[in-house]
Kinemage of the C-alpha trace (Angstrom):
@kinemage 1
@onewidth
@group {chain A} dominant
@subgroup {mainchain}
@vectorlist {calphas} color= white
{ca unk a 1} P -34.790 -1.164 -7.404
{ca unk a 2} L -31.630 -1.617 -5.661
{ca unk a 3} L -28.852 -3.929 -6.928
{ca unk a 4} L -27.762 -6.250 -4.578
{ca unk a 5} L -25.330 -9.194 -4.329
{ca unk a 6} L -25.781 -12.298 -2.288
{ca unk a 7} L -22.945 -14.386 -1.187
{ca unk a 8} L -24.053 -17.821 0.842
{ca unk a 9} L -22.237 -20.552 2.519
{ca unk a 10} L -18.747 -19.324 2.402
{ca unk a 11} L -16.314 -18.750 5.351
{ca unk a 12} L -16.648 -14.964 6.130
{ca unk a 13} L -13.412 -13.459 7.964
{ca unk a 14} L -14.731 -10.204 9.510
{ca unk a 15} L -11.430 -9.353 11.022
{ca unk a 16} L -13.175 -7.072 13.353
{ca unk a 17} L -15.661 -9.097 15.217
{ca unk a 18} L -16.235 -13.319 14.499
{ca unk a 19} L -16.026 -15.333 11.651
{ca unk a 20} L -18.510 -17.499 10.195
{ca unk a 21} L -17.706 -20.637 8.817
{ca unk a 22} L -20.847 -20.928 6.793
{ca unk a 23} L -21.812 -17.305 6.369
{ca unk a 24} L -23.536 -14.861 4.540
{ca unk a 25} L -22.533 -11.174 2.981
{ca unk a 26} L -25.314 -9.014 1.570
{ca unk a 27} L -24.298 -6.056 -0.531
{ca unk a 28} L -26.590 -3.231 -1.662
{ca unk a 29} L -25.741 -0.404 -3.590
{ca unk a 30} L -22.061 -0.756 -2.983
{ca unk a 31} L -22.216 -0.956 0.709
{ca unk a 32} L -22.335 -4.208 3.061
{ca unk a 33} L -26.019 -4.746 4.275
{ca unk a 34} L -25.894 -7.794 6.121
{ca unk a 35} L -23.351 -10.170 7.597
{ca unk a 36} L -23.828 -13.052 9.770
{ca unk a 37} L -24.210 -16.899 10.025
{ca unk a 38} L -26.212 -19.441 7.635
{ca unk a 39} L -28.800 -17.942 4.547
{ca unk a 40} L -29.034 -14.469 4.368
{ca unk a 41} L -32.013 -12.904 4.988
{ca unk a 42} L -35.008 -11.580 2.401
{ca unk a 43} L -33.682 -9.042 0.207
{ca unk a 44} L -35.629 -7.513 -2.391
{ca unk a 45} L -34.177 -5.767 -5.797
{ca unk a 46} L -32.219 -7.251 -8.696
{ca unk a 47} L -30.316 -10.069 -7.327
{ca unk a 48} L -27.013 -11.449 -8.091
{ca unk a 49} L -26.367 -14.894 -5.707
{ca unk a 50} L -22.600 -16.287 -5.618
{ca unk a 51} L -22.526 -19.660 -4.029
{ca unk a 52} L -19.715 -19.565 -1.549
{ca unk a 53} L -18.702 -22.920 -0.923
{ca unk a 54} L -15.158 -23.454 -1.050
{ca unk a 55} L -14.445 -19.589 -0.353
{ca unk a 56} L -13.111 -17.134 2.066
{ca unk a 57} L -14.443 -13.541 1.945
{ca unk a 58} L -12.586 -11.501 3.540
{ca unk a 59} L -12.305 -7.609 3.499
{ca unk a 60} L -9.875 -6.220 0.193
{ca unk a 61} L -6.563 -6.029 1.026
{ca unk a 62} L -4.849 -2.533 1.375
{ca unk a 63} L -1.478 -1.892 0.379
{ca unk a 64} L -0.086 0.955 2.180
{ca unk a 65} L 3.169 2.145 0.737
{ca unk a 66} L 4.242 1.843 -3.207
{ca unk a 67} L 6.209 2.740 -5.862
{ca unk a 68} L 4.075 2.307 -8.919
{ca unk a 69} L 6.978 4.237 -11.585
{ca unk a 70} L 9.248 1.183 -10.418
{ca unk a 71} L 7.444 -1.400 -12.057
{ca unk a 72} L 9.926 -0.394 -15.196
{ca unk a 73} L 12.708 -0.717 -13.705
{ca unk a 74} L 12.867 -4.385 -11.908
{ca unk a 75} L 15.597 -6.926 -11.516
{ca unk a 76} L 18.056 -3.913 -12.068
{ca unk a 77} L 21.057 -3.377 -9.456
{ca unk a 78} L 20.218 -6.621 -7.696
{ca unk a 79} L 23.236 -7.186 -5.007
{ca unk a 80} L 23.029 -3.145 -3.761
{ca unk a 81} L 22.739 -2.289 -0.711
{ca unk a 82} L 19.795 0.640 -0.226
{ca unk a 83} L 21.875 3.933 -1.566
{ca unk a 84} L 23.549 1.675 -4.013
{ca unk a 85} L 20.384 0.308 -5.428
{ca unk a 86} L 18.699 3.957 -5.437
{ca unk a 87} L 21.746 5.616 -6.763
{ca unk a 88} L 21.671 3.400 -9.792
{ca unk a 89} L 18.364 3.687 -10.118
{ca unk a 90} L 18.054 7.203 -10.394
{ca unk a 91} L 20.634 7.122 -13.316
{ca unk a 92} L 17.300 5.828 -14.942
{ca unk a 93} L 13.763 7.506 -12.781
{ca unk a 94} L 14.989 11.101 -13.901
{ca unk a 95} L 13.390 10.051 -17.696
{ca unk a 96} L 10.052 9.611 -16.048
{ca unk a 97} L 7.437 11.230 -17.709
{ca unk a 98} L 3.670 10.997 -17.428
{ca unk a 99} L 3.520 8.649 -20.355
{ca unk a 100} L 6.139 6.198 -18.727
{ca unk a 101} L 3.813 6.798 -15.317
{ca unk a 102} L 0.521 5.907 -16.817
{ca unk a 103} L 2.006 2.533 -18.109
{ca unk a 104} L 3.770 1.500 -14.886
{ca unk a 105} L 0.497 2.571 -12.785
{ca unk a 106} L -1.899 0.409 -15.405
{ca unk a 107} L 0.524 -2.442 -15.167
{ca unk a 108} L 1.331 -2.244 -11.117
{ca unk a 109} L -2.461 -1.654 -9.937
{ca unk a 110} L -3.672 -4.429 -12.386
{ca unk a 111} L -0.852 -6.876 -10.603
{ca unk a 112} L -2.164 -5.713 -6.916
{ca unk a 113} L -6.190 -6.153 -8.290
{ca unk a 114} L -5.432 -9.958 -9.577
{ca unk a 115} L -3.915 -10.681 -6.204
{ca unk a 116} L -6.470 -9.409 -3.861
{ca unk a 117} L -6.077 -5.387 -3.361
{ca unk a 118} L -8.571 -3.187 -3.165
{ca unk a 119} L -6.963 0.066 -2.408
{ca unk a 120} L -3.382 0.514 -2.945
{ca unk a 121} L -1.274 3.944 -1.616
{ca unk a 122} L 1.501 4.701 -3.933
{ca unk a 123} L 4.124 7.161 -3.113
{ca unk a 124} L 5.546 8.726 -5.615
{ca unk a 125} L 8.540 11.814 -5.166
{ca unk a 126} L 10.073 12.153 -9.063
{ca unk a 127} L 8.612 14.919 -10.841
{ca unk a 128} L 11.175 16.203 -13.545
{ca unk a 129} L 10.661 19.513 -14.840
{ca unk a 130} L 8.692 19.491 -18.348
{ca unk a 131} L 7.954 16.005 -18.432
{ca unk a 132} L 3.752 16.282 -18.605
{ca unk a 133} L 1.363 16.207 -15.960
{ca unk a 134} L 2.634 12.747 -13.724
{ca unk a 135} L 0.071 13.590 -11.049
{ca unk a 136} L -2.685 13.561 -13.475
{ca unk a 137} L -1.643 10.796 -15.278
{ca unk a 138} L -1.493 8.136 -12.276
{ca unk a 139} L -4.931 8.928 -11.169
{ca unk a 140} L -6.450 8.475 -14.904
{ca unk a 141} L -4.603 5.138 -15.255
{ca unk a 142} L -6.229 3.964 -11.767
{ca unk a 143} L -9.904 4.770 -12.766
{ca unk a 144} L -9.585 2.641 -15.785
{ca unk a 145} L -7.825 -0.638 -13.266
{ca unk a 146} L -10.912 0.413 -10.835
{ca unk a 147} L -8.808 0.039 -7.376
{ca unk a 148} L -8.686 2.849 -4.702
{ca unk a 149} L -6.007 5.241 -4.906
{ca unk a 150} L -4.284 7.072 -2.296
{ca unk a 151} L -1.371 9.030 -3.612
{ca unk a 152} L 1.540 10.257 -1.461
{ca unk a 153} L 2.457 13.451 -4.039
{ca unk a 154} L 5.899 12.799 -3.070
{ca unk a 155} L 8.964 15.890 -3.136
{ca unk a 156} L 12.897 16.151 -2.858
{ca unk a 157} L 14.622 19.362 -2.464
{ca unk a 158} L 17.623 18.166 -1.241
{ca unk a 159} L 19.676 16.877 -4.260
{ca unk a 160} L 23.670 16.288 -4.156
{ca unk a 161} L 24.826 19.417 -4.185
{ca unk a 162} L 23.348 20.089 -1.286
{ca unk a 163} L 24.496 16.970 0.618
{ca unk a 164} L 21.219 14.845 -0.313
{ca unk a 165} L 21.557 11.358 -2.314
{ca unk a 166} L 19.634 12.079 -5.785
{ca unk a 167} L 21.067 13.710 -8.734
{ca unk a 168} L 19.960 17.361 -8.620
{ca unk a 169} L 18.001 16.399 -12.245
{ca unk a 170} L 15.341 14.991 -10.277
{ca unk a 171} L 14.701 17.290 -7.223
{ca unk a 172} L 12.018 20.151 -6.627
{ca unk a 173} L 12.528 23.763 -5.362
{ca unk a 174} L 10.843 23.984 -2.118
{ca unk a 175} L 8.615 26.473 -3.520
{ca unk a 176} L 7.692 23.908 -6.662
{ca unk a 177} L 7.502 20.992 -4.093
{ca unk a 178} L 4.890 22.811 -1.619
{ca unk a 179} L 2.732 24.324 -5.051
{ca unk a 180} L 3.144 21.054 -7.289
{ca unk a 181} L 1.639 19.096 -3.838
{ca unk a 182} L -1.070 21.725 -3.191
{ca unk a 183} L -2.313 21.188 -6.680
{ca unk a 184} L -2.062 17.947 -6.361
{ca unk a 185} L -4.665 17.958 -3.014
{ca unk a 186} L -6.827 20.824 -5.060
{ca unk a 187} L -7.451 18.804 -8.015
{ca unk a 188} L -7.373 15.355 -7.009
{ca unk a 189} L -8.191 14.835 -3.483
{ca unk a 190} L -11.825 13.610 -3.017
{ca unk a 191} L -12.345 13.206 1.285
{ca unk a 192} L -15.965 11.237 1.010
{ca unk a 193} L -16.645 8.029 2.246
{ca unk a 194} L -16.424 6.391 -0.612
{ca unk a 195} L -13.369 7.980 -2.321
{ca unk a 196} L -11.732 6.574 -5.144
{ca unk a 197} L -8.713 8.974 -5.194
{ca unk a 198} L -7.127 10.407 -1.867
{ca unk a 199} L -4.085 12.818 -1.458
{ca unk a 200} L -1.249 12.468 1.089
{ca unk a 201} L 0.792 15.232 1.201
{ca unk a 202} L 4.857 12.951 1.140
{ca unk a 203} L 8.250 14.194 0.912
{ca unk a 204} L 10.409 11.573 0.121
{ca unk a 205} L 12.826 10.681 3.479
{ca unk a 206} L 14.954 12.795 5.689
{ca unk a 207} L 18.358 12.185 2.824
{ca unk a 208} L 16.783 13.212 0.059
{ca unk a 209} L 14.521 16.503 1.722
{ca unk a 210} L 15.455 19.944 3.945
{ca unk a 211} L 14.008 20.337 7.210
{ca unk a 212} L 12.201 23.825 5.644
{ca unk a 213} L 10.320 21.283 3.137
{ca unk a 214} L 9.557 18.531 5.894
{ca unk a 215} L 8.089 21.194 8.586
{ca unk a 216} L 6.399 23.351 5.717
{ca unk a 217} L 5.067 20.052 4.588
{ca unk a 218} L 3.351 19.145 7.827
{ca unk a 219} L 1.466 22.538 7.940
{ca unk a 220} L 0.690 22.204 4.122
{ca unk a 221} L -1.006 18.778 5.048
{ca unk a 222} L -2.585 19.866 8.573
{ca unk a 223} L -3.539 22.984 6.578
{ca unk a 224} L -5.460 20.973 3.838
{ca unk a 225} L -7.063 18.259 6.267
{ca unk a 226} L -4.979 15.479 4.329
{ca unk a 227} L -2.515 12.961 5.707
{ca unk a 228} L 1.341 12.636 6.178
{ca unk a 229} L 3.359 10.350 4.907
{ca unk a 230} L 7.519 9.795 4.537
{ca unk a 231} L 10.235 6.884 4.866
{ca unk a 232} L 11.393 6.566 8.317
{ca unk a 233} L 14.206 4.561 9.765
{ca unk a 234} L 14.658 2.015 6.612
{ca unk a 235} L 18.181 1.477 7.391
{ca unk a 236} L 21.497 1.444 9.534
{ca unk a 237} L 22.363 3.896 7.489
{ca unk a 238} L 20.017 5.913 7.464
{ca unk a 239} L 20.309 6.280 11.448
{ca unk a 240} L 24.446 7.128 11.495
{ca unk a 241} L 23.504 9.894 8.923
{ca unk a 242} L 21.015 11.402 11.194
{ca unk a 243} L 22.759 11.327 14.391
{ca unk a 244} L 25.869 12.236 12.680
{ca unk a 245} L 24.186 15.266 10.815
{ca unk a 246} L 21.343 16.271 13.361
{ca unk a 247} L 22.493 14.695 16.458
{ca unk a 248} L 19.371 12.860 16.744
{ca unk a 249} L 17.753 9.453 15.713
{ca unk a 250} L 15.613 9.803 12.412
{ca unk a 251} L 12.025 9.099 15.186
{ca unk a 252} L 13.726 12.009 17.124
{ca unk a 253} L 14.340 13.820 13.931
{ca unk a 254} L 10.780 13.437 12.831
{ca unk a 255} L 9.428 14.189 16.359
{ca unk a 256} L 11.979 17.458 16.592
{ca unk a 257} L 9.895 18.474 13.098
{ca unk a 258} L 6.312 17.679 14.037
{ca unk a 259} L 6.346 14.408 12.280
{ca unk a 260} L 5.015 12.141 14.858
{ca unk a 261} L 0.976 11.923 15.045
{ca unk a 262} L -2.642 9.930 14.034
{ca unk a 263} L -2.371 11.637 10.697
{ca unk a 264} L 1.356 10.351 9.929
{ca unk a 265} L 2.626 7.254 8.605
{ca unk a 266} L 5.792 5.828 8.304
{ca unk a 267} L 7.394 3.402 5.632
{ca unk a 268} L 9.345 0.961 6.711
{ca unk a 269} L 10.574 1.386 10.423
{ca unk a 270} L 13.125 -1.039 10.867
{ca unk a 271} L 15.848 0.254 12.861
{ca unk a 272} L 13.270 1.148 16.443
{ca unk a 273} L 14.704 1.317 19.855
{ca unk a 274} L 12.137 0.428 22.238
{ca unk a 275} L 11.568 4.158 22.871
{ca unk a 276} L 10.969 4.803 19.426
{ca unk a 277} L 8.161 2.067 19.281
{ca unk a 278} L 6.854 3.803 22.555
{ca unk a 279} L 6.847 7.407 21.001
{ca unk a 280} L 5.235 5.926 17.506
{ca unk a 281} L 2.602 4.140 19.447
{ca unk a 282} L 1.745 6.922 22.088
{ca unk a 283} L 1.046 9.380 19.464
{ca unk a 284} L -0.697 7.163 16.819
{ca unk a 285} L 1.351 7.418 14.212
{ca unk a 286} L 1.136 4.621 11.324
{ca unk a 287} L 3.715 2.105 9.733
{ca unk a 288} L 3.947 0.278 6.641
{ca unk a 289} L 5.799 -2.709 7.134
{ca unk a 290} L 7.514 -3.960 4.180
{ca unk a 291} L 9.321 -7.543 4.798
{ca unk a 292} L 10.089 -8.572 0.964
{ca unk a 293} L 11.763 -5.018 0.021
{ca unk a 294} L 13.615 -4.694 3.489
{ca unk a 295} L 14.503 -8.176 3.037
{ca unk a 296} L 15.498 -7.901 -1.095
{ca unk a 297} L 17.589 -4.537 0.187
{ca unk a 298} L 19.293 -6.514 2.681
{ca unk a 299} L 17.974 -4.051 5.561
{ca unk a 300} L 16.342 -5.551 8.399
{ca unk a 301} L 13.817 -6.887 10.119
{ca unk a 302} L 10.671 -4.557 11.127
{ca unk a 303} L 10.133 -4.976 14.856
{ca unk a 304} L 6.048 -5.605 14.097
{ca unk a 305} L 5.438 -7.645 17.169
{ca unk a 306} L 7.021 -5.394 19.678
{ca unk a 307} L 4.910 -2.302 17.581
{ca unk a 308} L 1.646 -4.368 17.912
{ca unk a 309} L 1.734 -5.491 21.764
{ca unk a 310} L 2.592 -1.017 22.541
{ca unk a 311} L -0.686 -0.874 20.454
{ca unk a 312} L 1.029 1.055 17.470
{ca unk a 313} L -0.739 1.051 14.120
{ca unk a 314} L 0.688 -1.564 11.845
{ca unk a 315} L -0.046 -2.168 7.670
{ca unk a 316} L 1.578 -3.842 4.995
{ca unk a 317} L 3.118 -2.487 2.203
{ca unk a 318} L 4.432 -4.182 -1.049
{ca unk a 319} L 7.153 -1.140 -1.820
{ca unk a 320} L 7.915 -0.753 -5.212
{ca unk a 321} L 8.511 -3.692 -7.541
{ca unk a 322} L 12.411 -2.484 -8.547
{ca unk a 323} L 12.871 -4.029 -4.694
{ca unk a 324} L 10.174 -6.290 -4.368
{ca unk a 325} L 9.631 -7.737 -7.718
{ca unk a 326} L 5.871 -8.976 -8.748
{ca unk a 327} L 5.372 -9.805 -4.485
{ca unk a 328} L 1.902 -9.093 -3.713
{ca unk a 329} L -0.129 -7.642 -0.600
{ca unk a 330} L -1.352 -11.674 -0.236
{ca unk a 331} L 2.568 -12.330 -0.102
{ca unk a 332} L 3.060 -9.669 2.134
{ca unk a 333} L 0.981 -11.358 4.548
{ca unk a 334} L 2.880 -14.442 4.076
{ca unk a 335} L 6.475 -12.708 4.802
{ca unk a 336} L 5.298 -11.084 7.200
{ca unk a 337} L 4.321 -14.065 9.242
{ca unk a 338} L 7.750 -16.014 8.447
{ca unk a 339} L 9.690 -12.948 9.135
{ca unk a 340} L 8.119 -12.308 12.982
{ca unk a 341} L 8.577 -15.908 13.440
{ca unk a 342} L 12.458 -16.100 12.524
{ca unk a 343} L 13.060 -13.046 14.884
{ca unk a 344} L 11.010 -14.198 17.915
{ca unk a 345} L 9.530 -17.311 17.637
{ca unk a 346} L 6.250 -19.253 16.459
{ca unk a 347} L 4.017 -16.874 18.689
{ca unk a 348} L 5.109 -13.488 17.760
{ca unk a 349} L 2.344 -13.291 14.727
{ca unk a 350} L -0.364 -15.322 13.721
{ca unk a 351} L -2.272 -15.782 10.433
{ca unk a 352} L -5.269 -13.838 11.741
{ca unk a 353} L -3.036 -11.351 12.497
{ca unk a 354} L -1.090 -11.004 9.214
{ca unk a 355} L -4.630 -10.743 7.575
{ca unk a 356} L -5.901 -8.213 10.470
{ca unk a 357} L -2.503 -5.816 9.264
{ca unk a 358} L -3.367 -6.362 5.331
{ca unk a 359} L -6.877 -5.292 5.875
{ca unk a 360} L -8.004 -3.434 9.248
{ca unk a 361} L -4.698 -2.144 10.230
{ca unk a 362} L -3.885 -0.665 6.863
{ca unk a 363} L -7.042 1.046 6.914
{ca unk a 364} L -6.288 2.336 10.132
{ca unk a 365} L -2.754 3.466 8.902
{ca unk a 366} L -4.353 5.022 5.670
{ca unk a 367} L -6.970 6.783 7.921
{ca unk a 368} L -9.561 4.697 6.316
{ca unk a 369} L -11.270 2.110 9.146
{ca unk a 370} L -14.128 3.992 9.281
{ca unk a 371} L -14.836 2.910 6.040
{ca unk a 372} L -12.535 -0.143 4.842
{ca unk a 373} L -10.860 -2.892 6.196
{ca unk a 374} L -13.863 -5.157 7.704
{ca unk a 375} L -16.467 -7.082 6.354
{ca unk a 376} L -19.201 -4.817 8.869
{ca unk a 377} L -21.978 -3.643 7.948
{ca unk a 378} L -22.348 -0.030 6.568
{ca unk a 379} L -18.800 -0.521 5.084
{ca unk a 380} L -18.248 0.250 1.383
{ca unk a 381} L -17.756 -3.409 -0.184
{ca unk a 382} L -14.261 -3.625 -1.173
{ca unk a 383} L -14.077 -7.553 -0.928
{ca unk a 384} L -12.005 -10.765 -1.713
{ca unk a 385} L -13.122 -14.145 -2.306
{ca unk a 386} L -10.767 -16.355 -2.358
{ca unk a 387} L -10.776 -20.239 -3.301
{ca unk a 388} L -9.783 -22.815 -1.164
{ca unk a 389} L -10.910 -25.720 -2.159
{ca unk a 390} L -8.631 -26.631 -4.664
{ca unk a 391} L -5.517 -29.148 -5.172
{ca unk a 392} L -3.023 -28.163 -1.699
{ca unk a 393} L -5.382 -25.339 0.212
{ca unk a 394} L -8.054 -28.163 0.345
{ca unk a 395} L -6.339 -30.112 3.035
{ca unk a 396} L -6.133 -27.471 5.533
{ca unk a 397} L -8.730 -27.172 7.286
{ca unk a 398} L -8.160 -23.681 8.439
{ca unk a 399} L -8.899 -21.450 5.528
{ca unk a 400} L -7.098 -18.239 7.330
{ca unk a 401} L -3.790 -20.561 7.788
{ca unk a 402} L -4.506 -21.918 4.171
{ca unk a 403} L -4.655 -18.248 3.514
{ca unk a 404} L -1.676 -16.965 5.067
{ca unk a 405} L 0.904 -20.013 5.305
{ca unk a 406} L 0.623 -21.547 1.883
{ca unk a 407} L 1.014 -19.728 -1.522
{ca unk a 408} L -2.146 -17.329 -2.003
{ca unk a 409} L -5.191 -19.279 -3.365
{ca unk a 410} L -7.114 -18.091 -6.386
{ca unk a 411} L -8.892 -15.487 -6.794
{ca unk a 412} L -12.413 -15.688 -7.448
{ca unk a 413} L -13.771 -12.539 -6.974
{ca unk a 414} L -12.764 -9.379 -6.309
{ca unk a 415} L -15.201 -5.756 -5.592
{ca unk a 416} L -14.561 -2.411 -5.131
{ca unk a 417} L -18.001 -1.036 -3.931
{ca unk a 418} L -19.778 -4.122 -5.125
{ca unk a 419} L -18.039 -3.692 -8.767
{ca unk a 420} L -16.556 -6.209 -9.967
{ca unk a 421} L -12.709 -5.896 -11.097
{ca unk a 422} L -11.865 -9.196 -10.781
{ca unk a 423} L -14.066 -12.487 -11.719
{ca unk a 424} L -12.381 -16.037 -11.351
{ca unk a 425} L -8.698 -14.992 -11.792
{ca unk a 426} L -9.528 -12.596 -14.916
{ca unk a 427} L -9.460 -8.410 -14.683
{ca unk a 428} L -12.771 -7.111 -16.020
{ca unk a 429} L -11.695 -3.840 -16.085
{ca unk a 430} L -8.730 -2.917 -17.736
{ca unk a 431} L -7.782 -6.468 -19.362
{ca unk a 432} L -4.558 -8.285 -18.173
{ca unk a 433} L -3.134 -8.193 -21.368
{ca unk a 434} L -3.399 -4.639 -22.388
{ca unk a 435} L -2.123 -3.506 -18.486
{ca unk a 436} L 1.126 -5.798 -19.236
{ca unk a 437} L 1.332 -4.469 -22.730
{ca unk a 438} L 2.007 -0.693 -20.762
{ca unk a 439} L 3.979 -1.607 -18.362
{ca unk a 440} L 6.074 -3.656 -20.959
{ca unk a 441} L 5.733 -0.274 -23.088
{ca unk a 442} L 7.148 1.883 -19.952
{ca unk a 443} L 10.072 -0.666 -18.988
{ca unk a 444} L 11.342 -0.077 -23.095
{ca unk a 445} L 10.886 3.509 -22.748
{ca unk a 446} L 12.985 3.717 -19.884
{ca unk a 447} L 15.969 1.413 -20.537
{ca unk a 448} L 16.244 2.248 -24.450
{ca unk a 449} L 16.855 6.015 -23.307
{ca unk a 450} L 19.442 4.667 -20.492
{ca unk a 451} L 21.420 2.432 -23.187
{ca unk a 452} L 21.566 4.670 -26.313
C-alpha cells in the first residue's frame, strides 16, 4: 500500500496557479497527488491526516547561494567593508578542514530546516591542500539534516601573488581546481528528479580566479551537463577593479568569458546598469539576491524590481552566516520586501512576490522548477506549514502578508519528499542540540588555532 499524507482545511499558497483558503494537499509516495479546494478526495493506503486549520502550506523554501564553512566564524570583523571583512577572514578559513566542514554544514542546514528550507545551495571555494576530503564531508553531514543539497564545488587560482585578494595558502592550481571539481560532479552529482545532492561546477568571483579557470570552468560544466555558478557585481569595488584591469564591467567580463546563460547564476548583482539587467534577463541567466549580507557588508541595494519587470530570474539567498548572522530564507523574504520598498516605493515588491522568489524563482535559478518550488501536482513534496494562528500573526487576516511582513511564524511542519525533518518547531532528523553542539565544536576549532 502506498503511504500517503492528508493535509485539510489549511490555506494552500501554490505560488504557481491560485490559492485556496480552505484547501487540501494529498501526498503519495513523496510526490504531491492532489491539490485543490475543500476535503480532499478518497485516497486509499496508510493514511496520515494533519488538520490544517490555522496553517499556510506553502512550497519549501530554497536558498540559493551559501556559505555553510562560515557558520564558525560569525560576528568576526563586523565594521569591514567587503575585502576588509574577507581579508580578515581568510586569516582564519585557510584551517578549514573536513572535520571543521562537517560541523558548520550539520549546524547551518539544521538552522535553514527549523526555519522553513527545503533545499539549500551552498557554495563553497576553500579547499586547503591535505586537509581531508571537504567535498565528501558536506554531503555526508546533509544526508543526516535530510535537506536538499546543491553544492557549488567552489575554486581560486588567483591568490596575492598573482594580483588576486586571498592568501596564496588557500588557492588551487588550475589544474587541481578543474580535477578536484570534476570529482566532485563524478562522485556526488545525482541529476534525477528527485535528487538529494546536485553539483554546480563555481569558481569563486572574478578577484579571486584567472580568466583560464573561469572559461575552462564553463566548458568543464557545459561538458558535464551541470550548472554555473560565481559572484557577480557584489560591489563598487568590485566594478573599478574590472574596468580598471579588463576594461570592461564585471556582466561584460562574464559575457566576454561565456558566463552569461539559462545554466548560470549569479550571487549577488548589485551594482546593474540597466543594460546589464537587459543582457542577464535576455539570456536567462539566474540571481541570488542577498539583502541581509549586502546590507551587513555595507554594499548595496540589489535592483530586484527592475530584474523582475525585464523578466530575469530572481532567488533568494541567505549568504553565509560570517555576513548574515543566524538570518534565515523566511527573513530573506522579509528584507527583501523592506529593501525594494526603501529604494522605490510600496509597489516595487509584494509579499506574494517575496514568497514567489523564495520558492518558484529559486527553483528556477537552481534549474529545479520542473520539480520544486510549487505546491502542483506531480511535484516532489518539499513543503512548509507554517502557523498562523497564534498571539500577533492571528490578527492579520492575510496569512501571505502575516507571512512575509511580520517575524516568520512557527513552524509546524516541514517535508522533504513527504519526510518529515521538522514536526512543530523540533528537527527529527539530526536533533537541534547535537547540530549546535558541531557547529559550536567547529567555531572552537577554528578560533583556538587563530589565537594560540
Amino acid at each position: 500500500m502506498s503511504n500517503v499524507i492528508v493535509i485539510e482545511g489549511a490555506h494552500v499558497v501554490t505560488v504557481d496557479g491560485p490559492e485556496y483558503a480552505n484547501g487540501h494537499v494529498v501526498v503519495r509516495d513523496g510526490r504531491i497527488a492532489a491539490v485543490g479546494a475543500g476535503p480532499a478526495p478518497a485516497v486509499e493506503g496508510e493514511i496520515e491526516r494533519i488538520d490544517g486549520r490555522g496553517l499556510v502550506v506553502t512550497p519549501g523554501l530554497v536558498n540559493t547561494h551559501h556559505h555553510l564553512y562560515q557558520w564558525a566564524t560569525q560576528g568576526l570583523f563586523a565594521d569591514g567593508t567587503l575585502f576588509e571583512w574577507l581579508v580578515g577572514s581568510y586569516e582564519i578559513w585557510h584551517r578549514l578542514d573536513a572535520e571543521v566542514v562537517s560541523g558548520t554544514t550539520s549546524a547551518g542546514l539544521a538552522h535553514l530546516a527549523l526555519s522553513g528550507c527545503t533545499t539549500a545551495s551552498d557554495h563553497h571555494y576553500i579547499y586547503p591542500s591535505g586537509r581531508g576530503d571537504i567535498v565528501a564531508a558536506e554531503v555526508e553531514a546533509a544526508r543526516e539534516v535530510g535537506i536538499r543539497l546543491d553544492l557549488a564545488r567552489g575554486s581560486m587560482d588567483r591568490g596575492k601573488s598573482q594580483g588576486g585578494l586571498p592568501p596564496d595558502s588557500v588557492v588551487e592550481t588550475l589544474e587541481g581546481a578543474l580535477s578536484g571539481t570534476a570529482a566532485a560532479i563524478d562522485t556526488h552529482h545525482d541529476p534525477s528528479f528527485d535528487s538529494m545532492t546536485r553539483i554546480a561546477v563555481a569558481p569563486c568571483s572574478p578577484f579571486s580566479v584567472s580568466g583560464e579557470l573561469m572559461t575552462q570552468a564553463a566548458e568543464l560544466a557545459r561538458d558535464k551537463g551541470v550548472r554555473l555558478h560565481t559572484h557577480l557585481a557584489e560591489t563598487l569595488d568590485e566594478e573599478e577593479q574590472c574596468l580598471a584591469e579588463f576594461g570592461c564591467t564585471p556582466v561584460e567580463y562574464a559575457e566576454r568569458l561565456g558566463w552569461l546563460g539559462e545554466d548560470v547564476w549569479f550571487a549577488h548583482a548589485v551594482h546593474l546598469s540597466d543594460e546589464a539587467i537587459g543582457r542577464i534577463a535576455a539570456t536567462g541567466t539566474g540571481v541570488a539576491h542577498c539583502p541581509t549580507s549586502n546590507a551587513r557588508l555595507g554594499a548595496g541595494i540589489c535592483r530586484v524590481t527592475e530584474l523582475l519587470e525585464a523578466g530575469a530570474k530572481v532567488g533568494l539567498g541567505v549568504d553565509g552566516p560570517a555576513s548574515s548572522e543566524l538570518s534565515t530564507m523566511a527573513g530573506e523574504m522579509h528584507q527583501a520586501l523592506l529593501m525594494a520598498r526603501a529604494r522605490k516605493g510600496p509597489k516595487a515588491l509584494s509579499a506574494r512576490r517575496s514568497l514567489e522568489m523564495a520558492t518558484l524563482g529559486g527553483a528556477k535559478v537552481l534549474g529545479r522548477d520542473r520539480e520544486l518550488g510549487s505546491v502542483s501536482v506531480g511535484k516532489v513534496a518539499d513543503l512548509a506549514l507554517w502557523r498562523v494562528d497564534g498571539f500577533g500573526h492571528n490578527v492579520i487576516d492575510d496569512p501571505v502578508v502575516a507571512m512575509v511582513f511580520a517575524p516568520p511564524p512557527p513552524l509546524e511542519r516541514l517535508m522533504v519528499g513527504g519526510n518529515t525533518v521538522v514536526d512543530r518547531g523540533e528537527l527529527r532528523t539530526l536533533s537541534a542540540e547535537t547540530a549546535s553542539a558541531r557547529g559550536r565544536e567547529a567555531h572552537r576549532r577554528l578560533t583556538q588555532e587563530v589565537n594560540r
